[in-house]
Each structure stands twice: as C-alpha cells, then as structure tokens.
C-alpha positions as CSV (number, residue, x, y, z in Angstrom):
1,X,29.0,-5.5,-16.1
2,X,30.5,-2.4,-17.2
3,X,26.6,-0.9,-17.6
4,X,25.6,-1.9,-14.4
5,X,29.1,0.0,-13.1
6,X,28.0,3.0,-14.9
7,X,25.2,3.2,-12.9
8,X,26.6,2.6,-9.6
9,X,29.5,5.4,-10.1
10,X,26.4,7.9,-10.2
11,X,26.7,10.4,-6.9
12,X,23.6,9.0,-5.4
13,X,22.8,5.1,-7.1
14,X,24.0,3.2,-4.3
15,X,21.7,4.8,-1.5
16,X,18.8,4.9,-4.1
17,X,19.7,1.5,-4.6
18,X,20.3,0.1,-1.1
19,X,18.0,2.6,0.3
20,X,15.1,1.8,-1.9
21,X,15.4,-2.5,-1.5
22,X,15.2,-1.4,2.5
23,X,12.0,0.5,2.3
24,X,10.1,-1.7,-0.5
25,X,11.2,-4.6,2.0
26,X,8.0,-4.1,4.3
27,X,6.0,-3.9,1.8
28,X,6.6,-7.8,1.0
29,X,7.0,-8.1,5.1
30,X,4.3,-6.5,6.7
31,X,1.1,-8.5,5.2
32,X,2.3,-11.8,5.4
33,X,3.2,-10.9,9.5
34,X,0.1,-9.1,9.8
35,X,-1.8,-12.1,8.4
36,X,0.1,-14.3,11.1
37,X,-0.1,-12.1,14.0
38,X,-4.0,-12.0,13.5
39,X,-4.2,-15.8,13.1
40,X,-2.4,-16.6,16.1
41,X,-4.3,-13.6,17.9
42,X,-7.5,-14.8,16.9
43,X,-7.7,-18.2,15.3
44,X,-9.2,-17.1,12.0
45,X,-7.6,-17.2,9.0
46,X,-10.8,-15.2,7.5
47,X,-9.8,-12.6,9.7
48,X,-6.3,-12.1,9.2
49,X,-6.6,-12.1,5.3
50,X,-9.1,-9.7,5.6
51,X,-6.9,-7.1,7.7
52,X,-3.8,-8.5,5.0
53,X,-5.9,-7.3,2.0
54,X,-7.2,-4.0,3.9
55,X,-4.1,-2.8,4.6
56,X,-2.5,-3.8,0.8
57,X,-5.4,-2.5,-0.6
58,X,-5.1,1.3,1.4
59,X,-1.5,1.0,0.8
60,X,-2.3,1.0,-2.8
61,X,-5.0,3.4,-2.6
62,X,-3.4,6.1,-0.6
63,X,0.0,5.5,-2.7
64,X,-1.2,8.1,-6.0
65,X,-2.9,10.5,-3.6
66,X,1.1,10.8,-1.9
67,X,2.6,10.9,-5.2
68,X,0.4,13.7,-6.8
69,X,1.3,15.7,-3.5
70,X,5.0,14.6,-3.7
71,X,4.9,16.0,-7.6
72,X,3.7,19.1,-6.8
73,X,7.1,20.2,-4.4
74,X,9.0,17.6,-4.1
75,X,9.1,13.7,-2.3
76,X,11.3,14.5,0.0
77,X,9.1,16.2,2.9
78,X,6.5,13.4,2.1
79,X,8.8,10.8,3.1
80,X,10.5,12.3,6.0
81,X,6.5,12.8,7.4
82,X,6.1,9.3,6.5
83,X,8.8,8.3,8.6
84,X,8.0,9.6,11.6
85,X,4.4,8.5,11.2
86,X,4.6,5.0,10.0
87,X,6.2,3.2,12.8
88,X,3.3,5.1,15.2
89,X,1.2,3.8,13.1
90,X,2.6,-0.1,13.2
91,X,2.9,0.3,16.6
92,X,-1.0,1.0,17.2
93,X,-1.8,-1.6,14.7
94,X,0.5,-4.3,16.6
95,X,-0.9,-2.8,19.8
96,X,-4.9,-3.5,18.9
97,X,-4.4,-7.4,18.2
98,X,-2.4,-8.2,20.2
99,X,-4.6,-6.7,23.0
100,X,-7.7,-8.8,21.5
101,X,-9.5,-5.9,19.9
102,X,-12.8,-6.5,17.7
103,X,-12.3,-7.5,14.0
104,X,-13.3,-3.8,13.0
105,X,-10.7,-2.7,15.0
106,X,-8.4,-4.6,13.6
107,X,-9.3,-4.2,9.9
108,X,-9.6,-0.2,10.7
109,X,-6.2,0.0,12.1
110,X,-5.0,-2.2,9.3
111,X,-6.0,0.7,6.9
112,X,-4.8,3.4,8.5
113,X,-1.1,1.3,8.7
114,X,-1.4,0.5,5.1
115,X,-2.2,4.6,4.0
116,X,1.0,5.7,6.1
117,X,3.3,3.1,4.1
118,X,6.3,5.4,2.9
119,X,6.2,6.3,-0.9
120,X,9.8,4.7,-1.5
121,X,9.0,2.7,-4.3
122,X,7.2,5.4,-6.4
123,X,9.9,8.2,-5.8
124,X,12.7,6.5,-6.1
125,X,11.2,5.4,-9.9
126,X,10.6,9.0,-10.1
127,X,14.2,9.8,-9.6
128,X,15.6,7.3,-11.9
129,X,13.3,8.6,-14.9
130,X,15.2,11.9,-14.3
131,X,19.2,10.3,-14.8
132,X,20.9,10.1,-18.1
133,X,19.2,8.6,-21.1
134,X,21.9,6.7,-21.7
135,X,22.0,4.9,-18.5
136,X,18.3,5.1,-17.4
137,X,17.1,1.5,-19.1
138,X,19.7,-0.3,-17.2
139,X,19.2,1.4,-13.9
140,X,15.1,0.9,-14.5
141,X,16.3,-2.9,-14.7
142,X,18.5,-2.7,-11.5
143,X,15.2,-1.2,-9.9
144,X,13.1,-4.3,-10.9
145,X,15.9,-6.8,-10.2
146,X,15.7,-5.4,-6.2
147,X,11.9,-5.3,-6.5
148,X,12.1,-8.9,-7.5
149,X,14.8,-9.5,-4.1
150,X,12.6,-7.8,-2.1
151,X,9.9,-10.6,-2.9
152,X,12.3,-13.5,-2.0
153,X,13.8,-11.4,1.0
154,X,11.0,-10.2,2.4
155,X,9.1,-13.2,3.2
156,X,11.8,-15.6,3.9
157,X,12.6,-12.7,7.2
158,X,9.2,-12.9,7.9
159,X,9.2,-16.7,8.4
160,X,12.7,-16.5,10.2
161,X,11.4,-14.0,12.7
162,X,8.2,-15.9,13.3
163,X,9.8,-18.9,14.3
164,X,12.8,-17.5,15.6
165,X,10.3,-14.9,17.9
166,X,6.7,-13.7,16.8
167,X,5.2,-12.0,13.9
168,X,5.4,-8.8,15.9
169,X,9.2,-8.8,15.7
170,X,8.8,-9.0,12.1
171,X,6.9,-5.9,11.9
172,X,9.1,-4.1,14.1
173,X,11.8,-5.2,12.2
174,X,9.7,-3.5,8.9
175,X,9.2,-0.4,10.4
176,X,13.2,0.4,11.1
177,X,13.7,-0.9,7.4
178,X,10.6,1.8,6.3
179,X,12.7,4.7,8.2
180,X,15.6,3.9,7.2
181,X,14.9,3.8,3.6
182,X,12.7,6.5,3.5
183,X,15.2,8.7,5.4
184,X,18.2,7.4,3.1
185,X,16.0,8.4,-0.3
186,X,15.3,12.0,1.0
187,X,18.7,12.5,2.0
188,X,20.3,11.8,-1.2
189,X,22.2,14.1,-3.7
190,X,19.1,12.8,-6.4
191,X,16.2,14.3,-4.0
192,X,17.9,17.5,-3.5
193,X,18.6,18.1,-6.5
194,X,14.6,17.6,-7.2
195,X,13.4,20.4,-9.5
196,X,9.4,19.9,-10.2
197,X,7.4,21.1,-13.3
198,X,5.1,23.3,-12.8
199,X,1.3,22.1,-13.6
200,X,0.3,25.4,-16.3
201,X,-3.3,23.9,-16.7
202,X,-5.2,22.8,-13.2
203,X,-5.8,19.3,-14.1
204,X,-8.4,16.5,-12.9
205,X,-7.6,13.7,-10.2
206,X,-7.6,11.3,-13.1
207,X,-5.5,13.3,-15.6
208,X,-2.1,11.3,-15.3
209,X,-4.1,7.9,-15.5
210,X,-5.6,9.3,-18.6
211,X,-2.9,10.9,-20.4
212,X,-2.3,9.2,-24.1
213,X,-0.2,5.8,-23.6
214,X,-0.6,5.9,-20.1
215,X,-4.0,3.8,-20.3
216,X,-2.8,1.2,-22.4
217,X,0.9,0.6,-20.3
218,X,-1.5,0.3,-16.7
219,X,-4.3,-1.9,-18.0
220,X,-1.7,-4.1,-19.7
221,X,0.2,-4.3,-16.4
222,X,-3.0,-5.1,-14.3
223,X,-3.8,-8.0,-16.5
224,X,-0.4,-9.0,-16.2
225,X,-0.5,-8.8,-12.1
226,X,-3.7,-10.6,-12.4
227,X,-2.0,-13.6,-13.7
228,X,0.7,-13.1,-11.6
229,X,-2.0,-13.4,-8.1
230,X,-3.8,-16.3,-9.1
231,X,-0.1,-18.5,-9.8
232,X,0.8,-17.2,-6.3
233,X,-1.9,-18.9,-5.0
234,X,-2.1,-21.7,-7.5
235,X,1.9,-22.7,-6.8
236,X,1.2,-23.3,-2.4
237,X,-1.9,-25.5,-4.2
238,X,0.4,-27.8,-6.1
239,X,2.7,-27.9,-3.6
240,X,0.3,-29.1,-1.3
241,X,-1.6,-31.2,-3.6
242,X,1.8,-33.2,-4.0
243,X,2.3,-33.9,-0.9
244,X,5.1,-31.4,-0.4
245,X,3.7,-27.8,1.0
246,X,6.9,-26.9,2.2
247,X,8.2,-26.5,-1.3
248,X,5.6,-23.8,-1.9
249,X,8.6,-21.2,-0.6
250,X,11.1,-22.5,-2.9
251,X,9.1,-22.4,-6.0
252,X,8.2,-19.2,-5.5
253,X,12.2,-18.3,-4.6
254,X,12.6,-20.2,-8.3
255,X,10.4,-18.0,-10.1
256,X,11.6,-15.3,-8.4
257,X,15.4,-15.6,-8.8
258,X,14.6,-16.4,-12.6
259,X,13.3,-13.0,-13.1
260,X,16.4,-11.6,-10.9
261,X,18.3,-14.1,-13.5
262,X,16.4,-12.5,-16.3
263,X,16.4,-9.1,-15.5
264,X,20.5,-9.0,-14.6
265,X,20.8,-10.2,-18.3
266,X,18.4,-7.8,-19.6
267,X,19.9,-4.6,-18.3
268,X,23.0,-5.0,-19.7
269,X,21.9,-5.6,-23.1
270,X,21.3,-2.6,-25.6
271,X,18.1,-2.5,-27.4
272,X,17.6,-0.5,-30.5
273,X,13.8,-1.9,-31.2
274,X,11.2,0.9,-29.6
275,X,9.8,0.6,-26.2
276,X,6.1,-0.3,-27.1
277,X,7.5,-3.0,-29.5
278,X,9.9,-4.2,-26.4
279,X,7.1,-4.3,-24.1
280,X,4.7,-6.5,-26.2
281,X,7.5,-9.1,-27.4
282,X,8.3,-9.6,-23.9
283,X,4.8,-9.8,-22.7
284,X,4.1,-12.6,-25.4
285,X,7.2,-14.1,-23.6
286,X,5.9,-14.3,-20.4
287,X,3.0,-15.6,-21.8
288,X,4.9,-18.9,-23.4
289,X,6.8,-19.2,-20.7
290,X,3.7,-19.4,-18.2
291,X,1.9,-21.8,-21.1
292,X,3.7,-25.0,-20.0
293,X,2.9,-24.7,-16.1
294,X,-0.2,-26.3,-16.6
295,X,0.8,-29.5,-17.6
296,X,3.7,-29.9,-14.8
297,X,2.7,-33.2,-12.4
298,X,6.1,-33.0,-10.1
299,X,7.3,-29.8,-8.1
300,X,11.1,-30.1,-9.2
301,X,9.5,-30.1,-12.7
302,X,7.3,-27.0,-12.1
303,X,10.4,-25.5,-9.8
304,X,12.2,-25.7,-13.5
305,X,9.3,-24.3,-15.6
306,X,9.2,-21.3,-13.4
307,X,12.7,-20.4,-13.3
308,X,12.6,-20.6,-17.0
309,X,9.6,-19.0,-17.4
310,X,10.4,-16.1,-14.9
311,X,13.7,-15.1,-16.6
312,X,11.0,-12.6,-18.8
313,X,9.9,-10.9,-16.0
314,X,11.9,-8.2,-15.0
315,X,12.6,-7.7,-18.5
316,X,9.1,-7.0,-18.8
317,X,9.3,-4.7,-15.9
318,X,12.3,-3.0,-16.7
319,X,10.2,-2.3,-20.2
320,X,7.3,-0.9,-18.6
321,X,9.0,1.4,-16.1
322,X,10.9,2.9,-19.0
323,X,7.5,3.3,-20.7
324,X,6.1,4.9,-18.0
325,X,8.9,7.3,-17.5
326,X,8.6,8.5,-21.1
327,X,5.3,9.2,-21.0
328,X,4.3,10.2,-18.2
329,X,3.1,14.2,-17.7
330,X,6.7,15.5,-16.7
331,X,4.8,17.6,-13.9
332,X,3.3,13.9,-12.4
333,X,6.6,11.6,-12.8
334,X,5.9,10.2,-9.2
335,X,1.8,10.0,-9.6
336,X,2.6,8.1,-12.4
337,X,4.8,5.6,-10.9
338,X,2.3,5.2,-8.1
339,X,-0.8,4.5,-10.5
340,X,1.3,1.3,-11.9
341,X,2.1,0.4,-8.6
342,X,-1.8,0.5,-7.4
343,X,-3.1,-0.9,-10.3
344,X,-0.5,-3.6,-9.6
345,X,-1.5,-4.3,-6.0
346,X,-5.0,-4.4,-6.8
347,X,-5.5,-6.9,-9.9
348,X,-2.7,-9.0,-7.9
349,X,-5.2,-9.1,-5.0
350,X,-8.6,-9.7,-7.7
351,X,-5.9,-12.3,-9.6
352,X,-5.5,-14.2,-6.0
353,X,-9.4,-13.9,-4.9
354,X,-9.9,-15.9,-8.7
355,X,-7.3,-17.9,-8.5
356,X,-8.4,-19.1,-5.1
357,X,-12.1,-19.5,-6.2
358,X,-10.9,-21.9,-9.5
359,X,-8.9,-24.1,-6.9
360,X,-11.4,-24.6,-4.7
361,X,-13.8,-25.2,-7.9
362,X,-14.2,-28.2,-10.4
363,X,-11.3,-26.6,-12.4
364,X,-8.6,-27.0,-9.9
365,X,-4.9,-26.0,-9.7
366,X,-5.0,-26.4,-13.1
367,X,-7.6,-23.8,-13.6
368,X,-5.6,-21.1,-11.5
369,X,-2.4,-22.0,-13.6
370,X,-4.4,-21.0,-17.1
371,X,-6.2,-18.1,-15.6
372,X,-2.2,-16.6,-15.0
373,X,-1.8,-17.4,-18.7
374,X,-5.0,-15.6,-19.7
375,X,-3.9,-12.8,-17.6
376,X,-0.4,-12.6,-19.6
377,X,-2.7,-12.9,-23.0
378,X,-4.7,-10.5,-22.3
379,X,-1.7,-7.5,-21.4
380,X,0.1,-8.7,-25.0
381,X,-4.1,-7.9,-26.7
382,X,-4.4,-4.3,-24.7
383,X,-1.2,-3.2,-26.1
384,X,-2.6,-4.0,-29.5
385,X,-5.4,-1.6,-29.1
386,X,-5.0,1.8,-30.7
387,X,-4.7,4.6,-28.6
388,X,-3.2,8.4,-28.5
389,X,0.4,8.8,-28.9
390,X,1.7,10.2,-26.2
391,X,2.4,14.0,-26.6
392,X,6.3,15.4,-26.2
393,X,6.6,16.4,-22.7
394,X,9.2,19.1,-21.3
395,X,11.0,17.1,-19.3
396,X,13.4,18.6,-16.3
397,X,16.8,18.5,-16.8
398,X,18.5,14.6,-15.5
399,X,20.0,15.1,-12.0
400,X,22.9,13.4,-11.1
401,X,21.2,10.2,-9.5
C-alpha cells in the first residue's frame, strides 16, 4: 500500500489517475452503444458491427497520427481540440441513425467519430514514462489496473443506460466523460510541465514502430490481443451454449476483476529480474492460465478459471508499458504509446473476426478458446526472436506527475 501512496502524493497522480479512467471510459462505451443504437435503428446486426468496427478501427488508426503531432509540442493543445470536437462529432454520428440515414452514412460518420476520439490513453502513458524511476512501474500498474475498470465499467453503464433510456444516452453520457478527461489531463501540473525532445534527424512515418525493441514488444502484444478477441467472443458462446447467456457479462467482469486482482498485487511488489525477462515469464503465464479454459463444461467453473487465469494480465501490461517507456525514441514517448494501443485494437478486432469464424465452424467454442491460447504462445515465441538492443535514449528530465 505504501507504493501505491507514493504515487498518489505526486502533485498531479490523482487527476492523471481519475482523469484518465474518465476519458478511456468511452472508449469501452461508445462501440458497444453504437452497435445497439444501429440495431435498434435499423434491424441489422451486420450493420451495426460494421459501423462498431469502423469506428474502433479509425479510432486506432488516427490514434499514432495524434501522438506523433502531440510529440512534436506537446499533448496538451491536441486534447483541448479534441474536446471541443469530439462531442460535435458524436452528435452528427447519433444524429445520422437515428434520422434513418443510408449504411454508408452511417459507417462514414462512424469513422469520422472514431478519428476525433481524445488521445487520453496514449498521453497520459506518455506522462507517466516521464515520473521517477523509482515509482514509475507501480504507477504503470495503477494505469493498467483502471484500463482493466474501464472494461468492466464501461459496458455495465452502457447496458444500464440502455435499459434505463436508449443507447443514445449512453453516448451522450461518453462524450461529457471524453471532455472531461481530456480537459482534466491538459490541465494538470504533469502536462505543463511537458518539455519535448527535439527530433535532430527528420525521421520516417514508421521510425518509432521500427526503432530496436520496439518491434518485438508490439508484435508480442498483438498476438497477445488476438487471443484476447477470439475469448471475448468465445466466452458470450459458452455462455449461451449452456443455457445461460446472461452470464456472458459476469464472466467477462470475472476475468476482468482477476486482472484488477492481479495487477493491485503486482504493483506493489519490487522486481529486480530485467524487464524483457518480466515480460516473457508473465506472458508464458497468461498462457497456462488460458490452457485450462478449454476443457471447462459449466460457467461457475469457467467464471473460476478466468479469474485465476486473469490475475497475469495486468502484470503483463504493467510489464509492457514499462518496456515501452524505456525504449521508446525519447522524442516519440506518446507515438509510441499509441502504436501499442493500435496494434492492440486491431489484432483484438482480427482475434474476434477468427474467433467468431471457429464458433460458427466444426471446431466450436472450443476452437475459439485454443486459438486465445495460441495467440498467448505465440507473444511468449516473438519475444524469443533476436532483435536490436535498443539504443540509450536522452530522456527529458521526470516531471512531477
């Protein structure tokens, strides 16, 4: 406890902290209301997942572009424009279904939604790589723990506000969570304090994704999210296979408050083995933990495994944020953070699509459950590969956080 108080009593943890879980939340919100708002609009399910994905998937690609240009000056005017422009922009999106617009309306205004998403998560990753070495692995774990809340939150407001009024609430309801966190991150102590490196070499659009390490620590944590998308689809499958598809929610809440579980335990820990060596133990433990999933036949049983299983999670994440923050270019901190986050989104979303394909298939739930534990595999065999060591960046001097 007394690690996790170190962090608080920094000048500006509690608004990074509380700032930063209220603008990741529509992240986990808007989707999943924009997929029900379409279905009830239009009675397709084919297209509401497609304007779901569109918008996830500009989200993730628009996310690097915002954090090279964040790098370059500083985050702060990029959020503060992203405020004023993204609840426009949810407002025009809500405004075109629900006034019965053609599907290429809809998945064009989905897009445009998704690219004006505020750049919380990435900059406020950015800002912890910059606080005190002694206290930056458990404030990286802090970071995942509320990444992992906003993924049990998130949702279960969605639902509430669906039932309670319509999935247009909800996304209301995302956009004042967007401003607000967005505004609270730029007007912290950290953000004005914000000193960027300057770039001495004009580099390529690709450099940061390419710099040595960095290749190894995002494919590694795309395989991982690939897992991680076909078990969210495989666990509503055995839910519903079971008889029970209302226990979908709460065995995704299980997995997810065993990584919260995990990750609370991890960060207070001190851990003198290196962070590459960290990273590919704990992947190989998300690996055994997924293994057993597979051979579950009862939800309570699976509800267990995953709780177990997810305790190695935000471990995991904690580990590769850290990794990230060491080597990234010190000019490209937030670009950086951003890649992972995209790379993230998108096997997630490829992970899912498979996922989906093997349930429907001769292989099953079953199928789905082993393609997350190839997924894990495979990030513990890319961080086996040799590659560059990364090269000793000037870093900026840590700002009081």
């Amino acid at each position: 406890m007394r690690s996790y108080l170190s962090v608080w009593r920094l000048p500006s943890a509690p608004v990074l902290l509380v700032a930063g879980f209220a603008g990741r939340l529509p992240s986990a919100m808007v989707p999943l209301a924009l997929l029900l708002m379409v279905q009830q609009q239009t009675g397709s399910y084919a297209v509401a997942g497609l304007a779901a994905a569109t918008y996830g998937l500009a989200m993730a690609g628009m996310a690097p572009v915002l954090g090279r240009l964040a790098d370059r000056r500083s985050p702060r005017p990029v959020l503060v424009a992203q405020a004023a422009a993204y609840p426009l922009l949810l407002t025009l999106l809500v405004a075109v279904v629900l006034g019965g617009a053609p599907t290429a309306a809809i998945v064009a205004a989905s897009a445009v939604a998704g690219a004006g998403t505020p750049l919380v998560s990435g900059a406020v990753r950015a800002l912890w790589s910059r606080v005190d070495p002694r206290v930056r692995g458990t404030a990286y774990a802090l970071d995942a723990t509320a990444t992992e809340l906003v993924f049990v939150a998130g949702p279960t407001l969605v639902a509430a506000l669906a039932v309670l009024a319509t999935p247009a609430w909800a996304i209301a309801v995302a956009g004042v969570l967007a401003v607000a966190g967005a505004l609270g991150i730029a007007a912290s102590g950290a953000m004005r304090g914000w000193v960027s490196v300057p770039v001495v070499h004009r580099t390529s659009a690709f450099a940061t994704v390419l710099a040595p390490g960095m290749p190894r620590v995002l494919l590694s944590g795309a395989a991982l999210m690939l897992g991680f998308g076909a078990l969210e689809v495989a666990v509503p499958a055995f839910a519903d296979a079971a008889g029970a598809p209302g226990m979908s929610g709460v065995l995704l809440a299980l997995w997810s408050l065993g990584s919260v579980a995990g990750g609370l335990w991890f960060g207070a820990r001190v851990v003198s083995v290196s962070l590459p060596r960290q990273y590919r133990w704990l992947l190989l433990g998300v690996t055994i933990g997924l293994a057993p999933l597979a051979a579950a036949s009862d939800p309570w049983v699976l509800g267990a495994l995953l709780f177990l299983g997810g305790t190695a999670i935000a471990p995991t994440l904690t580990v590769q944020n850290s990794l990230v923050g060491a080597i990234a270019p010190a000019h490209a901190t937030t670009e950086a953070f951003t890649w992972l986050s995209t790379m993230a989104t998108g096997a997630s979303a490829v992970g899912a699509a498979l996922g989906g394909a093997l349930i429907e298939g001769p292989a099953g739930v079953s199928g789905s459950l082993l393609l997350a534990v190839a997924g894990a595999a495979l990030a513990v065999l890319v961080t086996l590969v040799p590659g560059r060591r990364p090269a000793r960046e000037r870093v900026p001097e840590p700002v009081a956080a």
